[in-house]
N, C-alpha and C positions, 0 to 999 in steps of 0.2 A: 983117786977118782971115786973109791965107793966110798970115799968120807964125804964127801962131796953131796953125792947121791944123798946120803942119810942124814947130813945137815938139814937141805934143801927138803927133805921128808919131814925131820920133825917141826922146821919152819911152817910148812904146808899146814899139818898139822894142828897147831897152835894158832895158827889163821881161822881154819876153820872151828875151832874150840870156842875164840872168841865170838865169828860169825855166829856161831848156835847160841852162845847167850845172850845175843842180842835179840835172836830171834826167839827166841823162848821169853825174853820180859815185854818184847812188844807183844808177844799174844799174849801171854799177861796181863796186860793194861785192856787190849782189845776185848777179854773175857770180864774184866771188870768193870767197867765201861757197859758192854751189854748186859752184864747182872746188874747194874744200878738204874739203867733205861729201862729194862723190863721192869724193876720193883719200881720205877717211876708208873710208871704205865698200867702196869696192875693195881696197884694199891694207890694210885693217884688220887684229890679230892676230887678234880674235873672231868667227871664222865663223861660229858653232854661233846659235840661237836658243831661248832657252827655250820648253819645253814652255806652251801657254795651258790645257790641258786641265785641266779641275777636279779629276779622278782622278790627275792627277800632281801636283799641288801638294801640299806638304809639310805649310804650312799648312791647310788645308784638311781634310786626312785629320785632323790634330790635332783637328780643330771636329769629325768624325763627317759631314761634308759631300763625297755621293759624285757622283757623273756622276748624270745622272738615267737615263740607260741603265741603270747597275749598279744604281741603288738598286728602280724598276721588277723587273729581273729576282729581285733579294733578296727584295723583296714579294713576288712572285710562285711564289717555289720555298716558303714558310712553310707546313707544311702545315695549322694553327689559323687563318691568316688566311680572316676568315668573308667576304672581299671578292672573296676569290680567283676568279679565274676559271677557267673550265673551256678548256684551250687544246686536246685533245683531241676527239673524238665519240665 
């Protein structure tokens, strides 16, 4: 019986032996992977970030589709718009 026991131990064992070196070259990879992203990102040529705003998209302006700021204020200066509101007293 206690062979048994100590079979089934060094089996266990050796299971997890190999689990940890899997788990040790996946971080591995994970740690080099983020040290090639970061020196992407640091030392990169492309500093700049495009614009997300809707008013500056190029597309966009092609569709008639404005910031909802500017389209708001456009409505609002119309002077036939019968929705208009009175921003004055």
């Amino acid at each position: 019986m206690a062979y048994y026991k100590t079979l089934l131990l060094t089996f266990v064992v050796q299971i997890y032996k190999e689990m940890l070196k899997v788990l040790l070259l996946c971080l591995g990879i994970i740690a080099l992977a983020m040290i090639f992203l970061s020196i992407a990102v640091i030392f990169g040529h492309r500093h700049t970030f495009r614009s997300l705003h809707i008013g500056q998209s190029k597309a966009m302006r092609d569709r008639g589709i404005h910031c909802v700021q500017s389209m708001d204020k456009m409505e609002r200066r119309e002077a036939n718009n019968r929705h208009r509101v009175k921003e004055r007293i």
